[in-house]
PDB file of N, CA, C and O in Angstrom:
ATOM      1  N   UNK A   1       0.820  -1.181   0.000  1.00  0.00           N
ATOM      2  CA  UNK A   1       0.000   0.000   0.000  1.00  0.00           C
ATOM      3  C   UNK A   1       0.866   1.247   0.000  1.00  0.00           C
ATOM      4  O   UNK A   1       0.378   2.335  -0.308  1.00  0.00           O
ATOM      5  N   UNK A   2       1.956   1.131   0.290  1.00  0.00           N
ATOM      6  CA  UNK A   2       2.591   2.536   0.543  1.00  0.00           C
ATOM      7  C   UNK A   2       3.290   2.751  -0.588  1.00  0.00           C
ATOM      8  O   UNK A   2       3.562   3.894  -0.955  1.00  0.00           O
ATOM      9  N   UNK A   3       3.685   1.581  -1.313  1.00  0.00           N
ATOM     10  CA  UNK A   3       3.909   1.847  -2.681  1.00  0.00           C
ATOM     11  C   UNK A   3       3.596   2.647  -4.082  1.00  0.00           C
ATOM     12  O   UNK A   3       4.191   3.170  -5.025  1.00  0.00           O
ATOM     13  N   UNK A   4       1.884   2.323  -3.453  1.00  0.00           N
ATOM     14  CA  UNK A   4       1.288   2.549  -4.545  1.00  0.00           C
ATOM     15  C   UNK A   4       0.644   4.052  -3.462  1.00  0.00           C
ATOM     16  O   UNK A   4      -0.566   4.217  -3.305  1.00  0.00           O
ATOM     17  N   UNK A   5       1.461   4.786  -2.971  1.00  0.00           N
ATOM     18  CA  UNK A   5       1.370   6.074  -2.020  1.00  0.00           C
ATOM     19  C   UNK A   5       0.114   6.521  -1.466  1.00  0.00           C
ATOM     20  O   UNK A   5      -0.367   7.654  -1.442  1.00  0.00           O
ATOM     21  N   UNK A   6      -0.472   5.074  -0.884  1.00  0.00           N
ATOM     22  CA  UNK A   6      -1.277   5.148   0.379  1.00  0.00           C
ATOM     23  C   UNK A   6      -0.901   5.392   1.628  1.00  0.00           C
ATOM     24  O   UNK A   6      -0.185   4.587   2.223  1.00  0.00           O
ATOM     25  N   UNK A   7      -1.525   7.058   2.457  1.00  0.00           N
ATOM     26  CA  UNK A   7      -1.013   7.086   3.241  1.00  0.00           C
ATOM     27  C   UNK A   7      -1.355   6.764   4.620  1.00  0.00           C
ATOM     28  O   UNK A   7      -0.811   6.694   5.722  1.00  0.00           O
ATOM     29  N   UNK A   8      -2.815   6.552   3.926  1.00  0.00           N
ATOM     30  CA  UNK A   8      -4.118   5.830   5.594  1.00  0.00           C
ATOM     31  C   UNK A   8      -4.704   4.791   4.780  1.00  0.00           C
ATOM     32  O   UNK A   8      -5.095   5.106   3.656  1.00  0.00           O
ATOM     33  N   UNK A   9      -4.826   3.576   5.189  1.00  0.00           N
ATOM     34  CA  UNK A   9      -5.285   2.264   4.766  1.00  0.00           C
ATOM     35  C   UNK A   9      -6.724   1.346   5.878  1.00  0.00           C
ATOM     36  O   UNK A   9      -7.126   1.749   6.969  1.00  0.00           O
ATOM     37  N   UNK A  10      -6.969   0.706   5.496  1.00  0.00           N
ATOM     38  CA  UNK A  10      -7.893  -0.068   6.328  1.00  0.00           C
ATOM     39  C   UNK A  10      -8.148  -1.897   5.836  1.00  0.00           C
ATOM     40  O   UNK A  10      -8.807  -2.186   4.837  1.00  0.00           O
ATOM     41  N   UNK A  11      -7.721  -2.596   6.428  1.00  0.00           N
ATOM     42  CA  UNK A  11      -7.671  -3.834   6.188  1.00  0.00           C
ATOM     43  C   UNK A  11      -9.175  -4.241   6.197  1.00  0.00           C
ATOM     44  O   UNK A  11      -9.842  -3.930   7.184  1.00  0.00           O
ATOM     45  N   UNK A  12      -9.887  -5.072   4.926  1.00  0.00           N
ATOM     46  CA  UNK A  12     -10.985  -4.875   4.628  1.00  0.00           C
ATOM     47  C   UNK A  12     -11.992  -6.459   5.741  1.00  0.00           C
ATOM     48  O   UNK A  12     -13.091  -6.422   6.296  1.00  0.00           O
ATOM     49  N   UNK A  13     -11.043  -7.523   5.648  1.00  0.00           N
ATOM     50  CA  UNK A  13     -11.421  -7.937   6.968  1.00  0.00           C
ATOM     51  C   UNK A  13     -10.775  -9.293   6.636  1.00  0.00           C
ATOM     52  O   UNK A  13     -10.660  -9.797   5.519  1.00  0.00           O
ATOM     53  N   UNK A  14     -10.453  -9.691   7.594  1.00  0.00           N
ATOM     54  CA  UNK A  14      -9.134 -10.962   7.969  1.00  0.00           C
ATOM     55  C   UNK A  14      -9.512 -12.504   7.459  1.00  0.00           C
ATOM     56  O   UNK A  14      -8.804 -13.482   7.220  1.00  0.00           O
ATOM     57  N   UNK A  15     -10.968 -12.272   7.402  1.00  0.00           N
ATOM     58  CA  UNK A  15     -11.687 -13.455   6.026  1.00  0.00           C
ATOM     59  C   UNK A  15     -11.759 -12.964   5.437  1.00  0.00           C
ATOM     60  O   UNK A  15     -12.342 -11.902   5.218  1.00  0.00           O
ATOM     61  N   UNK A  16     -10.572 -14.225   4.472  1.00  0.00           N
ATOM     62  CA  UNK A  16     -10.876 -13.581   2.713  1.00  0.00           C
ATOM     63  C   UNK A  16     -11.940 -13.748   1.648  1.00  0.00           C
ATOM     64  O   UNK A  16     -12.053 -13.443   0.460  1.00  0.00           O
ATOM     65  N   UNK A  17     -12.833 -14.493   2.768  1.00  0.00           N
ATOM     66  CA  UNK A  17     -13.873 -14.774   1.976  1.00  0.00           C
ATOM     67  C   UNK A  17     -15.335 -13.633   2.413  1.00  0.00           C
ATOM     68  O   UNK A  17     -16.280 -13.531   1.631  1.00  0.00           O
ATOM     69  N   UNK A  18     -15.311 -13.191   3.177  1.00  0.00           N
ATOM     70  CA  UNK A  18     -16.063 -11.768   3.616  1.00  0.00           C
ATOM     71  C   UNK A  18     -15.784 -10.450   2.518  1.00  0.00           C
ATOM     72  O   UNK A  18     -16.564  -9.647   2.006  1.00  0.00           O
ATOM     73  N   UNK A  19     -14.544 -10.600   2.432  1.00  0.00           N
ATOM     74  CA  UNK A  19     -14.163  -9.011   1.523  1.00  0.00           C
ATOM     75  C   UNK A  19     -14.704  -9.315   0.184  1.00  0.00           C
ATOM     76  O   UNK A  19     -14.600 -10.244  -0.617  1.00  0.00           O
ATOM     77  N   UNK A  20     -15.407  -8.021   0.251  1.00  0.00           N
ATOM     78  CA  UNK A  20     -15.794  -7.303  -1.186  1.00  0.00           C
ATOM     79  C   UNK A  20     -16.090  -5.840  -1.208  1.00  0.00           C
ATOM     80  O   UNK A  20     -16.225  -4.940  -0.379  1.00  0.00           O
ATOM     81  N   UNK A  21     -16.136  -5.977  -2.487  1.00  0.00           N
ATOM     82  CA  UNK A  21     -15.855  -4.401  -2.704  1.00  0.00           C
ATOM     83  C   UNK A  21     -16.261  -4.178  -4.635  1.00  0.00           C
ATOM     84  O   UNK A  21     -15.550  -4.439  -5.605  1.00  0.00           O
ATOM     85  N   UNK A  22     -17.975  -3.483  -4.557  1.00  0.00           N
ATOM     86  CA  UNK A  22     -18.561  -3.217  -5.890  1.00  0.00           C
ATOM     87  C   UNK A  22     -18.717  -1.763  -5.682  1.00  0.00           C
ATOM     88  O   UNK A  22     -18.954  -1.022  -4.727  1.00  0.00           O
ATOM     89  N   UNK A  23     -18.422  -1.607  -7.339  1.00  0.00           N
ATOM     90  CA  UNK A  23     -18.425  -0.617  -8.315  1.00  0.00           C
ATOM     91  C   UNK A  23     -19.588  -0.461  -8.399  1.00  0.00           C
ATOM     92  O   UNK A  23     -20.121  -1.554  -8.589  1.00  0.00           O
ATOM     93  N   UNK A  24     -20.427   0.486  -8.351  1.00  0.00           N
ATOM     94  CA  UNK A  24     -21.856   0.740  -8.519  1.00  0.00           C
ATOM     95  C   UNK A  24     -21.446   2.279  -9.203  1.00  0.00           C
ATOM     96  O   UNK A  24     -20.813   3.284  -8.881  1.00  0.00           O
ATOM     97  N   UNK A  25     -22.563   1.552 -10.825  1.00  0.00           N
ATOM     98  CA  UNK A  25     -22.760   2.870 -11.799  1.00  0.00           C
ATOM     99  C   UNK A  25     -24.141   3.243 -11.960  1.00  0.00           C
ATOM    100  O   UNK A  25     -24.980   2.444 -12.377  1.00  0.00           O
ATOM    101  N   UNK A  26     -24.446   4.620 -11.591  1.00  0.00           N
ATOM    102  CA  UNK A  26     -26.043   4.904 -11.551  1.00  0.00           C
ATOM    103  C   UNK A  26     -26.092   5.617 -13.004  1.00  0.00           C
ATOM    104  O   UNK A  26     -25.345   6.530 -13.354  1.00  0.00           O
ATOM    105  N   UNK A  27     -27.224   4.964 -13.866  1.00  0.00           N
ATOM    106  CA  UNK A  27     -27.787   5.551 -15.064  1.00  0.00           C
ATOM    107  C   UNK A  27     -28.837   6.471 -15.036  1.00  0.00           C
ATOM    108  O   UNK A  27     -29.725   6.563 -14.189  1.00  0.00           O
ATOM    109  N   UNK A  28     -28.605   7.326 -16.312  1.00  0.00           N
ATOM    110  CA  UNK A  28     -29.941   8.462 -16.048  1.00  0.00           C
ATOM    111  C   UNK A  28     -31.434   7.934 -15.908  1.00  0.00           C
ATOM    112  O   UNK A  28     -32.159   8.820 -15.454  1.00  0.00           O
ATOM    113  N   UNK A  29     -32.071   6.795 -16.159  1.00  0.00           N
ATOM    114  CA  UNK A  29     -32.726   5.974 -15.716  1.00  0.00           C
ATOM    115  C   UNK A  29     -33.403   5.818 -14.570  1.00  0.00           C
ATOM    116  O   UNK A  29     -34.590   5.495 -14.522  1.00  0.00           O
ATOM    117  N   UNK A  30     -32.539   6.082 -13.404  1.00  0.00           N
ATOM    118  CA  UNK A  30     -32.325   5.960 -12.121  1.00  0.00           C
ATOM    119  C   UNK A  30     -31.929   4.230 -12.218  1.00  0.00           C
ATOM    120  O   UNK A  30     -32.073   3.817 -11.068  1.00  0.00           O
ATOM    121  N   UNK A  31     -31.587   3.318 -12.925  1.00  0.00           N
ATOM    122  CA  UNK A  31     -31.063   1.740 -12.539  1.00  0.00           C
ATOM    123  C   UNK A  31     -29.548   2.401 -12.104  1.00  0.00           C
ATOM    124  O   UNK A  31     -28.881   3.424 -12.257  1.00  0.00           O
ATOM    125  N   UNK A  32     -29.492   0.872 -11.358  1.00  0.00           N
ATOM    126  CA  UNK A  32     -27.996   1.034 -11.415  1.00  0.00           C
ATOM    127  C   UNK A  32     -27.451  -0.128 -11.562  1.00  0.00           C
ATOM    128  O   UNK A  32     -27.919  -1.003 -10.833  1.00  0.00           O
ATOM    129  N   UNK A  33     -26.388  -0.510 -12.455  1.00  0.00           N
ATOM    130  CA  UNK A  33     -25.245  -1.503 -12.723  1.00  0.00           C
ATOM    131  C   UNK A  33     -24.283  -1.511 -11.199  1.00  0.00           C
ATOM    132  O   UNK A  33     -24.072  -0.651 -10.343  1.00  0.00           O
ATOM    133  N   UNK A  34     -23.818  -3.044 -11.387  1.00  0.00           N
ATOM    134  CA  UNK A  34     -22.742  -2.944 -10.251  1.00  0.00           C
ATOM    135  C   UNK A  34     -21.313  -4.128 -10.932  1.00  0.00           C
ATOM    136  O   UNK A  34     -21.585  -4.993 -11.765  1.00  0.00           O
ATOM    137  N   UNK A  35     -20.365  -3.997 -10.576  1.00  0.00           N
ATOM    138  CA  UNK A  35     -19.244  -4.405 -11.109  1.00  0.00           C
ATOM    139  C   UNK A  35     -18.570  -4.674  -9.875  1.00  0.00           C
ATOM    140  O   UNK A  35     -18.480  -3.729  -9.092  1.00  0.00           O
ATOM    141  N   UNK A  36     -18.015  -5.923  -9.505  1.00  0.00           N
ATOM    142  CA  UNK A  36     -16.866  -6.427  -8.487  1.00  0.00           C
ATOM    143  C   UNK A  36     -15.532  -5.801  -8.757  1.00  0.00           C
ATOM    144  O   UNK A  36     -15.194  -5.406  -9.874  1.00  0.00           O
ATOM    145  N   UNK A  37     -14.623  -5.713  -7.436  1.00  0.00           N
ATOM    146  CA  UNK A  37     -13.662  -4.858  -7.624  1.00  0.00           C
ATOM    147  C   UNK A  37     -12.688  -6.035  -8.444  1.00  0.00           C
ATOM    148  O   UNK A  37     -12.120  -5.875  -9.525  1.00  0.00           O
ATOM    149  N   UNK A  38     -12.686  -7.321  -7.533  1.00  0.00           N
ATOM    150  CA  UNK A  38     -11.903  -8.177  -8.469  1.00  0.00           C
ATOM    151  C   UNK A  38     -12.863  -9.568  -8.485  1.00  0.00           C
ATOM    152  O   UNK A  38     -13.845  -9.768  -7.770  1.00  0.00           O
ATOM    153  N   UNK A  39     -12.301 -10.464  -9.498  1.00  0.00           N
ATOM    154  CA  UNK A  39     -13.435 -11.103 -10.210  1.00  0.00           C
ATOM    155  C   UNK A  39     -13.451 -12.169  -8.803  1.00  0.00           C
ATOM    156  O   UNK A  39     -14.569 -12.620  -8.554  1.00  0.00           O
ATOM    157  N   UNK A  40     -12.497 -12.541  -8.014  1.00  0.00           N
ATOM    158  CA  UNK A  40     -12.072 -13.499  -6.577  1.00  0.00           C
ATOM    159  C   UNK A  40     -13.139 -13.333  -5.663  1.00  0.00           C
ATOM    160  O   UNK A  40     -13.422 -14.270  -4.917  1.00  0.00           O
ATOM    161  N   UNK A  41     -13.831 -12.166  -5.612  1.00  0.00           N
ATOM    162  CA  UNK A  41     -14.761 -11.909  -4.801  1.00  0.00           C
ATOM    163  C   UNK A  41     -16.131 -12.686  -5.153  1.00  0.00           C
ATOM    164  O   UNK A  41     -16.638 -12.676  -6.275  1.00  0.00           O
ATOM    165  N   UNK A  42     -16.623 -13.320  -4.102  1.00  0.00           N
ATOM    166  CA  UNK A  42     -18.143 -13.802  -4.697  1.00  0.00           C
ATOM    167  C   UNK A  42     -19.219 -13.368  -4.124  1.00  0.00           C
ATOM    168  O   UNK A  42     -20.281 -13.720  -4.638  1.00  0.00           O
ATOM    169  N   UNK A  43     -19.257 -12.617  -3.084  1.00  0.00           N
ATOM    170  CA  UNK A  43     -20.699 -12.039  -2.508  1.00  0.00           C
ATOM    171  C   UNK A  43     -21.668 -11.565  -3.852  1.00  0.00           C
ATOM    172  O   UNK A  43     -21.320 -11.861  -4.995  1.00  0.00           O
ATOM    173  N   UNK A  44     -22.569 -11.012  -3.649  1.00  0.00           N
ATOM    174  CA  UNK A  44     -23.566 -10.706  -5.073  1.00  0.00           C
ATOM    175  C   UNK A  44     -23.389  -9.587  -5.020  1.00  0.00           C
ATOM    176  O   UNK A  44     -23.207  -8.933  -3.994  1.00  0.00           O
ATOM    177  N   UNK A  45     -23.422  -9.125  -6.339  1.00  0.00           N
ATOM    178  CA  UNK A  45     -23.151  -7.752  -6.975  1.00  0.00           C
ATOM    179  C   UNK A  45     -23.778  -6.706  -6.330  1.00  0.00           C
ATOM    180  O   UNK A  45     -23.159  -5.682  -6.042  1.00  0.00           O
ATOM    181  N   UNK A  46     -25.397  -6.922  -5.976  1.00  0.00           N
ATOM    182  CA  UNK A  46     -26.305  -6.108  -5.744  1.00  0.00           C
ATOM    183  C   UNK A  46     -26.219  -6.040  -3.661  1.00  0.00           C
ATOM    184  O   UNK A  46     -27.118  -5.582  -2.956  1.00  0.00           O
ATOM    185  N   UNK A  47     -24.903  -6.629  -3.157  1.00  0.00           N
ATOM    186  CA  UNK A  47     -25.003  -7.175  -1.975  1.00  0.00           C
ATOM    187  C   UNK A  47     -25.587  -5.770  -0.885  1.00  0.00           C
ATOM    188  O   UNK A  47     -26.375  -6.002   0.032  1.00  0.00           O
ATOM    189  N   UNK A  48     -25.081  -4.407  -1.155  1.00  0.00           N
ATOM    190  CA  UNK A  48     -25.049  -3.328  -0.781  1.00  0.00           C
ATOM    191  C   UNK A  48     -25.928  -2.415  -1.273  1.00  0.00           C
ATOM    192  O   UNK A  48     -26.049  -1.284  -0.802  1.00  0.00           O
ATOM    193  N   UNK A  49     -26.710  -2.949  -2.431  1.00  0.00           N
ATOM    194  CA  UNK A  49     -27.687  -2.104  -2.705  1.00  0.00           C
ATOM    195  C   UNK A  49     -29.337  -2.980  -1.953  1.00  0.00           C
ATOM    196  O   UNK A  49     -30.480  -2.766  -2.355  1.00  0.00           O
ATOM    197  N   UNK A  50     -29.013  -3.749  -1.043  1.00  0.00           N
ATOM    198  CA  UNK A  50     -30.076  -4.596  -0.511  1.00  0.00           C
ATOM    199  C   UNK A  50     -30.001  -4.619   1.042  1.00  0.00           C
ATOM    200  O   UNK A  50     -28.834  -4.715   1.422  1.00  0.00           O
ATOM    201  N   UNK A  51     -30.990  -4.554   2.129  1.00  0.00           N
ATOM    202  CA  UNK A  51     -30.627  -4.494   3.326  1.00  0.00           C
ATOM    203  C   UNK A  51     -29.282  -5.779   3.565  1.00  0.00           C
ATOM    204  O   UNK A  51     -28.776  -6.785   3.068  1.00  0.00           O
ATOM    205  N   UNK A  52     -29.226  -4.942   4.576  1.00  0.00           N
ATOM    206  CA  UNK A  52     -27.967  -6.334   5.189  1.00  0.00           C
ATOM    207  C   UNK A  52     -27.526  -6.502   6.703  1.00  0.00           C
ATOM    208  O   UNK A  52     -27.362  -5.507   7.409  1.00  0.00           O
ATOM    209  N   UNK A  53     -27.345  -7.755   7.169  1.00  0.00           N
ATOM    210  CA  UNK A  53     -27.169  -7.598   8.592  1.00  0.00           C
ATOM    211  C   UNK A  53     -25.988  -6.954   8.890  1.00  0.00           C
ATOM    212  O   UNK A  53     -25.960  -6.057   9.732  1.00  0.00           O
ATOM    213  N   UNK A  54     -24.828  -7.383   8.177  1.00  0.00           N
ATOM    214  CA  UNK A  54     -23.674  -7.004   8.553  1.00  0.00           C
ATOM    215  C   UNK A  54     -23.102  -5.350   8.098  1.00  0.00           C
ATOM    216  O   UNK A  54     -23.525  -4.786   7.089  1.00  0.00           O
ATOM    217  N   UNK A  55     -22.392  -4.918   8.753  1.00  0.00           N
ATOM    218  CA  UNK A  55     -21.833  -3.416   8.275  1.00  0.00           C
ATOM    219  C   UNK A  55     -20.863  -3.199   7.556  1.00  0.00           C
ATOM    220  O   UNK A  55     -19.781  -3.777   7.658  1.00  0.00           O
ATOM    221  N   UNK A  56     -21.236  -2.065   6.491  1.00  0.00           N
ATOM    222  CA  UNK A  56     -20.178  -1.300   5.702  1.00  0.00           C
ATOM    223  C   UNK A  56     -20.016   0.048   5.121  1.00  0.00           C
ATOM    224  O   UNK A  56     -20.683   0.888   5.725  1.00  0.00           O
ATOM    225  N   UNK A  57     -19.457   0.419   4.315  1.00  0.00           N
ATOM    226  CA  UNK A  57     -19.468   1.806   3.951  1.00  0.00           C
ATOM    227  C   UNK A  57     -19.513   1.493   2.790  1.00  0.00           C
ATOM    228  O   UNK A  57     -19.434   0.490   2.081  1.00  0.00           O
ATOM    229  N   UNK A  58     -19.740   3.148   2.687  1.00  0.00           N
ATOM    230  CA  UNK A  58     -19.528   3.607   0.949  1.00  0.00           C
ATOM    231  C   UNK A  58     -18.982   4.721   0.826  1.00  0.00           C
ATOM    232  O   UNK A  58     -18.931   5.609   1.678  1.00  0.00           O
ATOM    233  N   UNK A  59     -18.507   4.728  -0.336  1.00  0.00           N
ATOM    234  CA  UNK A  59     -17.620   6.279  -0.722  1.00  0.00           C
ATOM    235  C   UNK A  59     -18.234   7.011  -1.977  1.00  0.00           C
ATOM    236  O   UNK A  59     -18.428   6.458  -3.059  1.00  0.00           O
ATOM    237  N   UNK A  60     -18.462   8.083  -1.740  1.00  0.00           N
ATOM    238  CA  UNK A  60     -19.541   8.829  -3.146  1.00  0.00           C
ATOM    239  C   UNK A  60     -18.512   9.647  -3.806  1.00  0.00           C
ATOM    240  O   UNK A  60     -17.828  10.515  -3.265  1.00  0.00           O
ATOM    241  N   UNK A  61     -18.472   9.215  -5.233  1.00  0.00           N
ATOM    242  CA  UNK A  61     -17.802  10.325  -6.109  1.00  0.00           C
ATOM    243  C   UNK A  61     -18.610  12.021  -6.423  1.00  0.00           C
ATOM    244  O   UNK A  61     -19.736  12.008  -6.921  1.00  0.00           O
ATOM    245  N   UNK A  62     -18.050  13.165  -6.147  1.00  0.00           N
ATOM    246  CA  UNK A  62     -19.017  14.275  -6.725  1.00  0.00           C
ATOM    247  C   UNK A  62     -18.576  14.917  -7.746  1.00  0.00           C
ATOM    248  O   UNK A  62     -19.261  15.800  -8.264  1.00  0.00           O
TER     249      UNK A  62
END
């Protein structure tokens, strides 16, 4: 991470089978597409656009 000149990081969680991380593209439509960060991940695409027990974030581009 510091390589690639990260200077605050967050380990996404210590099962590698928990981590994911989707790309969500909103169309003028109002749908939205979603895309996995890498293809290794298998939770469902739509995992974060659906209630959920467990917690996470999101980051909004403006």
């Amino acid at each position: 991470m510091q390589q690639a000149g990260i200077q605050e990081g967050m380990e996404l969680d210590i099962h590698a089978a928990m981590v994911s991380f989707d790309i969500e593209h909103p169309h003028g439509d109002g749908s939205i597409s979603s895309k996995r960060l890498l293809e290794s991940m298998t939770s469902p695409v739509d995992r974060y656009l659906v209630d959920d027990q467990r917690d996470f974030f999101y980051v909004v581009a403006r």
